[in-house]
NUMINU-786393 format. One line per field, with one value per residue (C-alpha): residue in one letter; y negated, z negated, x. Coordinates in Angstrom, 2 decimals. Layout:
code c(a:...);
py c(Y:...);
pz c(Z:...);
px c(X:...);
// end
This chain:
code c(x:x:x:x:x:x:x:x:x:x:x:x:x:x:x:x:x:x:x:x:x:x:x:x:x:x:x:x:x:x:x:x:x:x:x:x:x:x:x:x:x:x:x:x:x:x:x:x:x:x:x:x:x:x:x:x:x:x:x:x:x:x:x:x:x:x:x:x:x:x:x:x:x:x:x:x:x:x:x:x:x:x:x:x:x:x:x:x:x:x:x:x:x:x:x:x:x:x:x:x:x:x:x:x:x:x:x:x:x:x:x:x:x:x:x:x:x:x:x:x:x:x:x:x:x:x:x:x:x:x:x:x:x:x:x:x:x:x:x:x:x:x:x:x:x:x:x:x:x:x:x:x:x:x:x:x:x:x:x:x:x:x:x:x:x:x:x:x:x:x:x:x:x:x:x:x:x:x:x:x:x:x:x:x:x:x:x:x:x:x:x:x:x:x:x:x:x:x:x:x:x:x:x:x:x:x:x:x:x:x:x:x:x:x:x:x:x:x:x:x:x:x:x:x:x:x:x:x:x:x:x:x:x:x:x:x:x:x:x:x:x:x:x:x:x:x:x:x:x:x:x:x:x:x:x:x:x:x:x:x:x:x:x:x:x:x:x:x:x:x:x:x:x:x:x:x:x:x:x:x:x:x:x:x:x:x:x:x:x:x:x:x:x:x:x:x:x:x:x:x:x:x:x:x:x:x:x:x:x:x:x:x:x:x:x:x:x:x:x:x:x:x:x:x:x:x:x:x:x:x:x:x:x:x:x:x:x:x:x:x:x:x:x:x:x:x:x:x:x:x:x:x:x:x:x:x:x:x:x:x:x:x:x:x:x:x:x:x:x:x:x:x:x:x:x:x:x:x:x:x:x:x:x:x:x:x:x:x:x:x:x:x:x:x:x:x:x:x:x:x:x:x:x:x:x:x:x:x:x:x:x:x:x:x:x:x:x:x:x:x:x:x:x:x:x:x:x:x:x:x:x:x:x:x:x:x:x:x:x:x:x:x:x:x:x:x:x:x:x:x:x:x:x:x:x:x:x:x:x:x:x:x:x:x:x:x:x:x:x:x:x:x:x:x:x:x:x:x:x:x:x:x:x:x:x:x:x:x:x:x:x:x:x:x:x:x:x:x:x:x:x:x:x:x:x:x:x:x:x:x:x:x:x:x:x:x:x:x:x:x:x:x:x:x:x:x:x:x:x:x:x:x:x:x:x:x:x:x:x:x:x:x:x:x:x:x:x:x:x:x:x:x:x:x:x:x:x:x:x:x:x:x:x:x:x:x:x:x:x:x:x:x:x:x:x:x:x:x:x:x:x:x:x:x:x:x:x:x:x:x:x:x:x:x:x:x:x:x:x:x:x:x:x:x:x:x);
py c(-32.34:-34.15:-32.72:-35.13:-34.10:-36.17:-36.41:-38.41:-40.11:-37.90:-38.82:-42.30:-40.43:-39.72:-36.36:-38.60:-40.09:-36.62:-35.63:-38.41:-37.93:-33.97:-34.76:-36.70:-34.68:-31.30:-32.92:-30.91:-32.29:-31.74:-32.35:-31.69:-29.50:-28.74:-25.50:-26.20:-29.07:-26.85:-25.84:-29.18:-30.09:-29.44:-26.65:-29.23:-30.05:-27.59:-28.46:-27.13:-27.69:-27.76:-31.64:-32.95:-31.37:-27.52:-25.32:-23.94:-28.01:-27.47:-24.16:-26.93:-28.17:-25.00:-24.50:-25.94:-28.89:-31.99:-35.47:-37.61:-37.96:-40.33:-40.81:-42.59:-43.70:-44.66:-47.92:-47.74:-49.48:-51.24:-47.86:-48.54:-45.93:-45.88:-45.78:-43.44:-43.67:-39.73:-38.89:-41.23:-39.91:-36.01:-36.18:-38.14:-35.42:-32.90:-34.97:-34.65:-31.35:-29.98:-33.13:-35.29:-38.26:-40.69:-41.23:-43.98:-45.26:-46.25:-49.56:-52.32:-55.82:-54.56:-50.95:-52.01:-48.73:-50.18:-49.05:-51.17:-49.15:-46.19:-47.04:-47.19:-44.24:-42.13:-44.12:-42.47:-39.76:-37.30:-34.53:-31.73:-33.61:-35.35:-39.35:-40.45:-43.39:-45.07:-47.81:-49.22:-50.85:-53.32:-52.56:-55.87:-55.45:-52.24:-50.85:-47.55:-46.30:-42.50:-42.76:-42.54:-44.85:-47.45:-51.21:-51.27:-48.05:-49.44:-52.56:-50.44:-48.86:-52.30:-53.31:-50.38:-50.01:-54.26:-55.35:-58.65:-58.54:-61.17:-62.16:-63.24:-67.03:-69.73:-69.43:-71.12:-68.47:-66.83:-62.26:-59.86:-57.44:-54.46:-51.42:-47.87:-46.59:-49.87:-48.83:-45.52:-46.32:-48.25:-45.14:-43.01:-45.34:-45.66:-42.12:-41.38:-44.43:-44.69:-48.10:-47.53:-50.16:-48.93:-51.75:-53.38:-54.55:-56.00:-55.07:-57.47:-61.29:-63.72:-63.08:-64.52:-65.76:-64.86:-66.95:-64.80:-61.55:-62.45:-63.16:-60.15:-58.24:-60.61:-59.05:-55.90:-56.33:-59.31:-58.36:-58.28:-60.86:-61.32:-64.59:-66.19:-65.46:-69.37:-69.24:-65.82:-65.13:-61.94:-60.56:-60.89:-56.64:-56.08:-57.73:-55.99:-58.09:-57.61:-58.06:-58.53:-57.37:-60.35:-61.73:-63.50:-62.13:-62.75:-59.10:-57.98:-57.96:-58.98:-57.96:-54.75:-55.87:-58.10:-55.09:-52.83:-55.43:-54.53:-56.81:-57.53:-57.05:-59.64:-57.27:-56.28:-57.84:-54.94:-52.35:-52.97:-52.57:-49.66:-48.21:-49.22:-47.38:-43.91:-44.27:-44.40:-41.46:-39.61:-40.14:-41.35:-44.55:-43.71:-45.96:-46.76:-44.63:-41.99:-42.11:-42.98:-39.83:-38.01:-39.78:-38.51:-34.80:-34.24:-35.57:-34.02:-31.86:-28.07:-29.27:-30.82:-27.74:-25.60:-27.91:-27.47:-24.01:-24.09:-26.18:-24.46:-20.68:-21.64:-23.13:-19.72:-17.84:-19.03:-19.27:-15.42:-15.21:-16.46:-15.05:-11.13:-11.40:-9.70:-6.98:-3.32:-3.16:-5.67:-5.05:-3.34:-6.12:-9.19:-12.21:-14.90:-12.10:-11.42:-15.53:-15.16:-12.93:-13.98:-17.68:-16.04:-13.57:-16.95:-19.86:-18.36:-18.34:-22.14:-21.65:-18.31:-19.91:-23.00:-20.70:-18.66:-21.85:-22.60:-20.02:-19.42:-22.92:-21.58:-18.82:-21.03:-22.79:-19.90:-18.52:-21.35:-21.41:-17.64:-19.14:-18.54:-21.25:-22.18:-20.94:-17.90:-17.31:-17.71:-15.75:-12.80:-11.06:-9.14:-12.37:-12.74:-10.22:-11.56:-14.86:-12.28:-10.22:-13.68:-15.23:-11.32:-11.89:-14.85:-14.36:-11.24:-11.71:-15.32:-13.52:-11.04:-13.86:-15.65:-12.39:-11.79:-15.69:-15.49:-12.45:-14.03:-17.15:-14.63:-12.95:-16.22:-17.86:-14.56:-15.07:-18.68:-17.52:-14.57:-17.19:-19.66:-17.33:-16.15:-19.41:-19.70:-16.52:-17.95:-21.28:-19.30:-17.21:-20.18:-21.65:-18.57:-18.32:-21.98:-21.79:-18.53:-20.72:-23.91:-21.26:-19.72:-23.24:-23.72:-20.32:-21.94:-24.77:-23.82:-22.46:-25.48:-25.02:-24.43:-26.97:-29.57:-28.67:-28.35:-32.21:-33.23:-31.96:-33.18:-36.61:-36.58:-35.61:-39.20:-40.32:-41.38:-40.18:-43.76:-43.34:-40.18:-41.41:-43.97:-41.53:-39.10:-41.58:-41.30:-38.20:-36.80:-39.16:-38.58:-34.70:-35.00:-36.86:-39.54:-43.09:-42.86:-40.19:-42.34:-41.44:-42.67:-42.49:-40.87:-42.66:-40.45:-39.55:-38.26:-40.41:-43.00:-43.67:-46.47:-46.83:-47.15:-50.16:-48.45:-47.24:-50.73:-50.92:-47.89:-49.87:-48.13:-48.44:-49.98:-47.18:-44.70:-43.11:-39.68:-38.88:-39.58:-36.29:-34.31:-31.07:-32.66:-33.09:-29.64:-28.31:-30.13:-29.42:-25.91:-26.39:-26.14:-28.03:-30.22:-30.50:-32.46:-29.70:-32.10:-35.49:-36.98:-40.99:-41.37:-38.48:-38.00:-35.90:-33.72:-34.02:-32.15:-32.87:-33.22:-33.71:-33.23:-34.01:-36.92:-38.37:-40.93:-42.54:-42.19:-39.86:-37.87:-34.40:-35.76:-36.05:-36.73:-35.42:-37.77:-36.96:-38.17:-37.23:-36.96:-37.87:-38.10:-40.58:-39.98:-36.87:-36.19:-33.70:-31.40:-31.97:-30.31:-26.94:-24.13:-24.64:-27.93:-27.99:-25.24:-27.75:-30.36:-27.68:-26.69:-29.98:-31.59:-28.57:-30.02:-33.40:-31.86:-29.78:-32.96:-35.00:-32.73:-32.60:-36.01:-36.41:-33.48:-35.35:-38.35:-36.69:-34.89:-38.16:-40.26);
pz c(38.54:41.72:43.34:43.76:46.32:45.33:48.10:49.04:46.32:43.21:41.30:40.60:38.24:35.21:32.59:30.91:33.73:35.46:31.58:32.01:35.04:34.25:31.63:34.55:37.35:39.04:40.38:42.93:43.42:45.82:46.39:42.65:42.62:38.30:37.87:33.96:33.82:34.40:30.70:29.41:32.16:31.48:33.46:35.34:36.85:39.42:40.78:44.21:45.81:49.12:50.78:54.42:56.06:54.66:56.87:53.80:53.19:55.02:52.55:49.41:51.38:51.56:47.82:47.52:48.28:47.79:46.61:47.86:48.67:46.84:49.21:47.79:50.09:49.65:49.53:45.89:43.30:44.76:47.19:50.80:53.73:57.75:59.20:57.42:60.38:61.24:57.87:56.52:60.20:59.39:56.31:57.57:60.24:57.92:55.79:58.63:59.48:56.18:55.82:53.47:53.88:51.42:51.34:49.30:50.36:48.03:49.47:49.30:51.64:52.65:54.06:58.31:59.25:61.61:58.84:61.16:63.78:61.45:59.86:63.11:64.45:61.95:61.51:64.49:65.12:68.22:68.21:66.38:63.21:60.49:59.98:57.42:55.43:54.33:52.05:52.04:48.31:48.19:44.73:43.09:40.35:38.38:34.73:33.29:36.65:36.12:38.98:38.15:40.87:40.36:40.22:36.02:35.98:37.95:35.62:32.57:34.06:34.77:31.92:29.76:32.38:31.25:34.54:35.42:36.64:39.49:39.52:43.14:43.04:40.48:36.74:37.66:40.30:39.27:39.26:39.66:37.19:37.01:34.51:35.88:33.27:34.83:38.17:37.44:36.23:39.70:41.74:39.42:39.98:43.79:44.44:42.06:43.29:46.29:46.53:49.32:51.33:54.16:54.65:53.14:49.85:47.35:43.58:40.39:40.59:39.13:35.32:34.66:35.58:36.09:33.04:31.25:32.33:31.56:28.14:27.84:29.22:26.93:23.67:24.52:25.07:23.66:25.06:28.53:31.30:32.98:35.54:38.47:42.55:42.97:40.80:42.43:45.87:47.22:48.11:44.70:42.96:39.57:40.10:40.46:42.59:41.72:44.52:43.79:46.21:48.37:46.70:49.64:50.94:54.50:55.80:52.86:53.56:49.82:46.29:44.68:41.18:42.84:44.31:41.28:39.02:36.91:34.85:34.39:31.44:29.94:28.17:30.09:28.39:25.97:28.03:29.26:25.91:25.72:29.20:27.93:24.63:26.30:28.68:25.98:23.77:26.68:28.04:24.37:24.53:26.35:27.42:30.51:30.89:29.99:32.47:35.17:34.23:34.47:37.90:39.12:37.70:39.09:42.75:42.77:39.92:41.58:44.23:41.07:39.40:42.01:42.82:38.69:38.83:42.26:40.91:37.06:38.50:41.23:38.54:36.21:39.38:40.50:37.02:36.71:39.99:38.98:35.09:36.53:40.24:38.51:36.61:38.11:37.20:38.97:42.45:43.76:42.20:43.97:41.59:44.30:46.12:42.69:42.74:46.23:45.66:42.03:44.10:46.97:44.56:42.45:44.78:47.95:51.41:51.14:48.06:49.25:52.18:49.67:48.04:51.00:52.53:48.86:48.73:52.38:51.47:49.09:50.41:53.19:50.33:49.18:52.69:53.02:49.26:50.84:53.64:56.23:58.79:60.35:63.55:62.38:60.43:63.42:66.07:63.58:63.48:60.31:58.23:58.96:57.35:53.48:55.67:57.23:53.92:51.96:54.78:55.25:51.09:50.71:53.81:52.91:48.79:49.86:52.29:49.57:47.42:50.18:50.60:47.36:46.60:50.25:48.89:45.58:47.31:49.14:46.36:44.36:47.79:48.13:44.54:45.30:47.90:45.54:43.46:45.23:47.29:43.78:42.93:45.62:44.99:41.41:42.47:45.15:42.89:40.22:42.75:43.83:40.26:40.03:43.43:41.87:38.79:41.06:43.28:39.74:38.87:42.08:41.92:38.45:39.76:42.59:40.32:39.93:44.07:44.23:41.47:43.61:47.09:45.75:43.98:47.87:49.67:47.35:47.63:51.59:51.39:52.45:54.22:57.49:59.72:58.91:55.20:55.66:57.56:54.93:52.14:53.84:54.39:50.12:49.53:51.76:50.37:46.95:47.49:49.83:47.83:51.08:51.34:55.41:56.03:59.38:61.06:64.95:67.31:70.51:73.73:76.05:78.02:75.70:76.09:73.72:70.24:68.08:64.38:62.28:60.86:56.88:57.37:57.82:54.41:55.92:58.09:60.48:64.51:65.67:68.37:70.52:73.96:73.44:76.96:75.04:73.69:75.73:73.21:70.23:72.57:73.70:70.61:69.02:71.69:71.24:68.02:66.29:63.79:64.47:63.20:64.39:63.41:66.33:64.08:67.52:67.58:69.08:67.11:63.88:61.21:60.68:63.37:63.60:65.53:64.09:66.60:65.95:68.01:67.16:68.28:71.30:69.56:67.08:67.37:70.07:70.35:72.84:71.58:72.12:71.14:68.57:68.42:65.52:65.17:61.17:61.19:58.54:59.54:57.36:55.49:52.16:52.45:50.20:52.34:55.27:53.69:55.30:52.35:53.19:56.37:55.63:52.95:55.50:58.15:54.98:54.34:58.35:58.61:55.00:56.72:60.33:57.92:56.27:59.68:60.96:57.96:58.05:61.77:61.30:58.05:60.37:62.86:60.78:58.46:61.66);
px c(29.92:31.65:34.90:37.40:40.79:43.96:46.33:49.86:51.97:49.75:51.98:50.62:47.92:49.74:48.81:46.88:44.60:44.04:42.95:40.58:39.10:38.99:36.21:34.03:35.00:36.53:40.03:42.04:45.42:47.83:51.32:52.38:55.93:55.50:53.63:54.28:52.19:48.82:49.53:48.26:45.73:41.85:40.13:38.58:42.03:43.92:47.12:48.31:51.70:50.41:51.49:49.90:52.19:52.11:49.26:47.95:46.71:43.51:42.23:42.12:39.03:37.42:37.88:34.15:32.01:34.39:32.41:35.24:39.08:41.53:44.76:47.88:50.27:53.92:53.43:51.22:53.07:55.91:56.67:58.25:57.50:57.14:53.64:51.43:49.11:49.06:49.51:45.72:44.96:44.95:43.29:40.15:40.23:39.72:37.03:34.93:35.39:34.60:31.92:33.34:31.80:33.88:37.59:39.83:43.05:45.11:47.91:49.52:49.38:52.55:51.46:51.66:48.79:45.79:43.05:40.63:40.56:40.73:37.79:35.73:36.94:36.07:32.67:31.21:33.56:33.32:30.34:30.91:32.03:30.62:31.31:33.50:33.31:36.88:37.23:41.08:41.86:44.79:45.95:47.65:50.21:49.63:50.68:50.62:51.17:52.75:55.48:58.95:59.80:57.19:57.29:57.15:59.51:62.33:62.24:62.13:65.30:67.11:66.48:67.93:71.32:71.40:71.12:69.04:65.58:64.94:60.92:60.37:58.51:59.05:57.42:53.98:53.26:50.34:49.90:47.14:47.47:45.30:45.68:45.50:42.46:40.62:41.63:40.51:37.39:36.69:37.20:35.14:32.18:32.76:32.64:29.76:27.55:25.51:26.89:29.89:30.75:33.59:36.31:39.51:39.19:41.10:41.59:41.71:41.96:44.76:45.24:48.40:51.96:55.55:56.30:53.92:55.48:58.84:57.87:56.42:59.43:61.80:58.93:60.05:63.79:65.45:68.47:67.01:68.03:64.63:65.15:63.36:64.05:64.76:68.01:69.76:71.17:69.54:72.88:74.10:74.52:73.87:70.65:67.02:64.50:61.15:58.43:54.43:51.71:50.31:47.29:45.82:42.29:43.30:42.99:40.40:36.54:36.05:36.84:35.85:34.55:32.18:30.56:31.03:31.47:34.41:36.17:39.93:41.69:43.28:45.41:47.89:50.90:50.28:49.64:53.41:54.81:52.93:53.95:57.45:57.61:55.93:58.90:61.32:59.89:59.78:63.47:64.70:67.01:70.66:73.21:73.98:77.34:74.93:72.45:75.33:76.62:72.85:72.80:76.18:75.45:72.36:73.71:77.29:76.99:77.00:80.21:81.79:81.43:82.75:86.02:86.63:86.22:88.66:91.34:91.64:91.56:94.28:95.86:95.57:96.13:99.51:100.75:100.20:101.32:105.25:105.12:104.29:106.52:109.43:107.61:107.29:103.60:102.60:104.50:101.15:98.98:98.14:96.75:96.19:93.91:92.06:91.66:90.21:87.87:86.16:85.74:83.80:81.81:81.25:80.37:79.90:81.76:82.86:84.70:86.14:87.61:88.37:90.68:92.19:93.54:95.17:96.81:98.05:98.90:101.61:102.21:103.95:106.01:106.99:107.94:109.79:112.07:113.02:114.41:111.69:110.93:107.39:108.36:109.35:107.15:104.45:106.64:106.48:103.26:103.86:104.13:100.54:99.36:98.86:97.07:94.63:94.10:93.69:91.11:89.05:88.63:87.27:84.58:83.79:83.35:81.80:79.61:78.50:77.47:75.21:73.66:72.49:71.20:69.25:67.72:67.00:65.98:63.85:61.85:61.29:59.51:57.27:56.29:55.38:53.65:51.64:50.85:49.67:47.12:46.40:45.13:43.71:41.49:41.33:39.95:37.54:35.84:35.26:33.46:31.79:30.56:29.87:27.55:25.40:24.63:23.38:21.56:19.78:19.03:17.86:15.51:14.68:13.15:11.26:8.83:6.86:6.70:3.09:1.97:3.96:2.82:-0.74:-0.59:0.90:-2.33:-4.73:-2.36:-3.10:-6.62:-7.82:-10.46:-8.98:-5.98:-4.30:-4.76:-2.98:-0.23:0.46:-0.13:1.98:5.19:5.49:4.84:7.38:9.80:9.36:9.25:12.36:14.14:14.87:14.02:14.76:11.62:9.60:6.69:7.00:3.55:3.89:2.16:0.66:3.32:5.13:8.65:8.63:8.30:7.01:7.39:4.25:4.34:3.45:7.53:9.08:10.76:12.76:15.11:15.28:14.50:11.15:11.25:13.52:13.41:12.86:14.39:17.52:17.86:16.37:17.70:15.28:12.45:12.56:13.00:10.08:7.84:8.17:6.62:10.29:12.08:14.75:18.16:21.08:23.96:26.35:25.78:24.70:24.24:20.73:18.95:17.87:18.91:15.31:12.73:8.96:5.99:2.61:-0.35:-4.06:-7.33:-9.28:-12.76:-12.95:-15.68:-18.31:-21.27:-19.61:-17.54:-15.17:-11.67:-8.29:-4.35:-2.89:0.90:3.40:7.54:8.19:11.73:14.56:17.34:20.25:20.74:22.90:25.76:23.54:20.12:22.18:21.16:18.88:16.45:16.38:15.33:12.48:10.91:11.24:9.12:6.46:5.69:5.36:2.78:0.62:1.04:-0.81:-3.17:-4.14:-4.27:-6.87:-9.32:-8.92:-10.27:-12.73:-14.21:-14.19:-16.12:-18.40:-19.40:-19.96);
// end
């Protein structure tokens, strides 16, 4: 099963879609906040808070082997951000580090990033890392998108506050329109398939018009004003203007269902009303006061709060304050100090210090209905001393507050913190558990080792060295499961190479200077077995030399070296393995075995 790493604006992928791609896939997302939603998520599906920026980003990749990365920038579904540039940047950084060879970006024609030179960059990347390949998809118009500040959410929202909806173009303008479980289909085949073409592409074709979207929005809310951009002044409030992705292929190096060839559905007018009612059973139908109101409380709710609290205790406060001032009990008691204090201990030092100033506030007024002036009442230093006792309360009980939410602020972070290292470990040992099973399958299979190598001597036991060669070119591939295995000819000097002409169809080079890498050579020479662990340019992934002696010419003893480099070009992320490159050494030596019963049957016959 493939590991797919969902990264930026996750939230595009609703519960349902991750649910779907859980059953095709492992799916590691990032940059989800809800720890609740794990409850209803497949196995398949792990959710980590962890966003581009956090350090504890980079450990997702070393969860396990990860097939490919789906990024979603801000600009997905009617989104508007500055350059994601470093952002796309970083994370193809770490593809190659960890050897991730596909990533997806996820945009808009509006998104201003340089995904050109991106793409070539990270094409042949610096030595050390591995190449990444990055295909950029413009998506068009999208529904059943899962972000609560999409395109088709904010109209939903317009619409339900009664507010007009401005499409931008006239009524014959035509709309791509693609749905998310088509657009998630797409991705599942382009990371699965060996068909990956890097570049900017764009998603869906035309499939409709404005006039056929505002009938659709007009099916789902009669009531709804739904208009045109040619009729309404942009500067004009109460009015939402909608804006659809660019459907021009000016900057695109083609369309993606003519390489995967997906069609688009012509259903999408339905898949609206659907979006539509899931949004209502989910949020149930308010009125706009309402969800004003939920607006204003969830901005200003906690200060609003606080000033209430404020205003009705000084209230209470100084009306105990004037009903007990002439009762013996309560000479020694002080209400406005008892106000003072339960603010701080309540809301913290701001609304201790809230309240101090209140009530030094009237304790001035009252200073001044005994007869005391302001300047007097500065001049003498004793009058300040209910100011000081009312000020010292209110930082000191507001103080006391701060302490304790810092240290409760405290303990809940270091439980985040448990538990995401937790899942970490979690997620570490499934795939601990999930490697010894694909090593035991592994073991399993080799068992058939000698059965195979045995059918690829008697394969290669040809008549002549040249029947071998060609013999040799499909066995290895078939047994290495690698279409770019060559066989090159050395000339006598050992510098260059020339392609037998039996591994054409591998299209690769005619021929390379060996003097090129000089590391390869040397380590071939000494009767080693390349590997290019640096991903340099000009050498191969695999590399072994085969030589044997053959005759100068018939009926005679005298011979000559005959020297071949076995080669494999390109190399998948799991051929970079140990085991790998020892089958690759096992079956270079059969190939030389077979070259040189080959030449001594030669001799021997002539």
């Amino acid at each position: 099963m493939d590991t797919i790493l969902l990264t930026g604006q996750t939230g595009l992928f609703s519960k349902e879609i991750l649910q779907y791609i859980g059953e095709t896939a492992q799916v590691f997302v990032t940059g989800q906040k809800s720890a609740g939603a794990m409850k209803v998520l497949p196995d398949t599906v792990r959710l980590f808070p962890a966003d581009q920026s956090d350090n504890d980003f980079l450990k997702v990749f070393e969860l396990g082997e990860i097939r490919a990365v789906w990024h979603v920038t801000k600009f997905a579904d009617g989104g508007y951000a500055s350059n994601e540039n470093e952002k796309t940047d970083r994370i193809a950084q770490l593809c190659s580090h960890h050897g991730v060879s596909r990533m997806i970006v996820l945009t808009e024609s509006s998104d201003p990033a340089d995904y050109r030179d991106m793409i070539r960059k990270w094409a042949s990347p610096a030595e050390g890392s591995s190449p990444v390949e990055i295909m950029v998809v413009r998506l068009p118009f999208l529904t059943g998108s899962g972000l609560a500040a999409g395109r088709l959410s904010r109209v939903f929202g317009a619409l339900r506050r009664g507010e007009t909806v401005c499409l931008e173009g006239s009524a014959e303008n035509g709309i791509t329109v693609l749905s998310m479980q088509e657009l998630i289909v797409l991705l599942l085949r382009m990371t699965s398939e060996k068909t990956f073409c890097p570049g900017i592409y764009k998603a869906g074709s035309e499939t409709g018009t404005l006039d056929g979207l505002r009938t659709v929005l007009l099916s789902i809310r009669p009531d709804a004003r739904v208009e045109f951009s040619e009729k309404f002044n942009r500067t004009r409030r109460g009015v939402l203007f909608m804006r659809f992705p660019r459907t021009d292929r000016a900057d695109c190096d083609g369309l993606l269902e003519e390489i995967y060839r997906l069609p688009v559905s012509m259903d999408w007018g339905e898949e609206i009303a659907e979006q539509y009612s899931a949004l209502i059973e989910d949020a149930g139908e308010s009125s706009p006061l309402k969800e004003q109101a939920l607006v204003f409380i969830q901005k200003f709710g906690k200060v609003a709060g606080t000033a209430l609290d404020l205003i009705i205790m000084f209230i209470v406060a100084e009306y105990l304050a004037r009903i007990t001032s002439a009762s013996v009990y309560f000479k020694i008691v002080d209400v406005r100090v008892i106000f003072v204090i339960l603010m701080g201990m309540m809301h913290g030092i701001a609304a201790g210090f809230a309240a101090a100033i209140l009530e030094c506030a009237m304790l001035v007024m009252r200073y001044n209905e005994t007869g005391i002036s302001g300047l007097l009442l500065f001049y003498n230093v004793e009058n300040w001393i209910p100011f000081v006792y009312y000020l010292t309360a209110g930082a000191i009980s507001g103080y006391s507050h701060q302490k304790k939410e810092q240290q409760m602020r405290s303990v809940m972070e270091e439980n985040e913190l448990i538990r995401n290292k937790y899942l970490f470990l979690n997620e570490a040992y499934r795939t601990s558990v999930a490697n010894r099973k694909d090593l035991w399958a592994q073991i399993l299979n080799e068992e058939d080792s000698y059965s195979r190598i045995y059918g690829a001597v008697r394969q290669m036991s040809q008549r002549t060295p040249e029947a071998v060669c060609v013999e040799a070119v499909q066995v290895l591939r078939k047994l290495l499961r690698n279409d770019t295995v060559s066989i090159y000819q050395l000339d006598p000097g050992g510098k260059k190479a020339v392609l037998l002409s039996c591994c054409l169809d591998s299209g690769g080079r005619q021929s390379f200077n060996l003097s090129e890498s000089e590391e390869m050579l040397r380590t071939v020479r000494g009767g080693g077995t390349w590997k290019n662990i640096h991903f340099s340019k000009n050498a191969p992934m695999y590399a072994s030399m085969v030589s044997y002696n053959r005759a100068l010419k018939h009926n005679t003893v005298d011979t000559r070296p005959v020297t071949f480099l076995v080669t494999l070009e390109k190399a998948e992320q799991d051929q970079l393995s140990l085991w790998y490159m020892n089958h690759f050494t096992i079956l270079c030596g059969l190939f030389q075995d077979a070259l040189e019963h080959a030449a001594l049957r030669e001799r021997t016959l002539s």
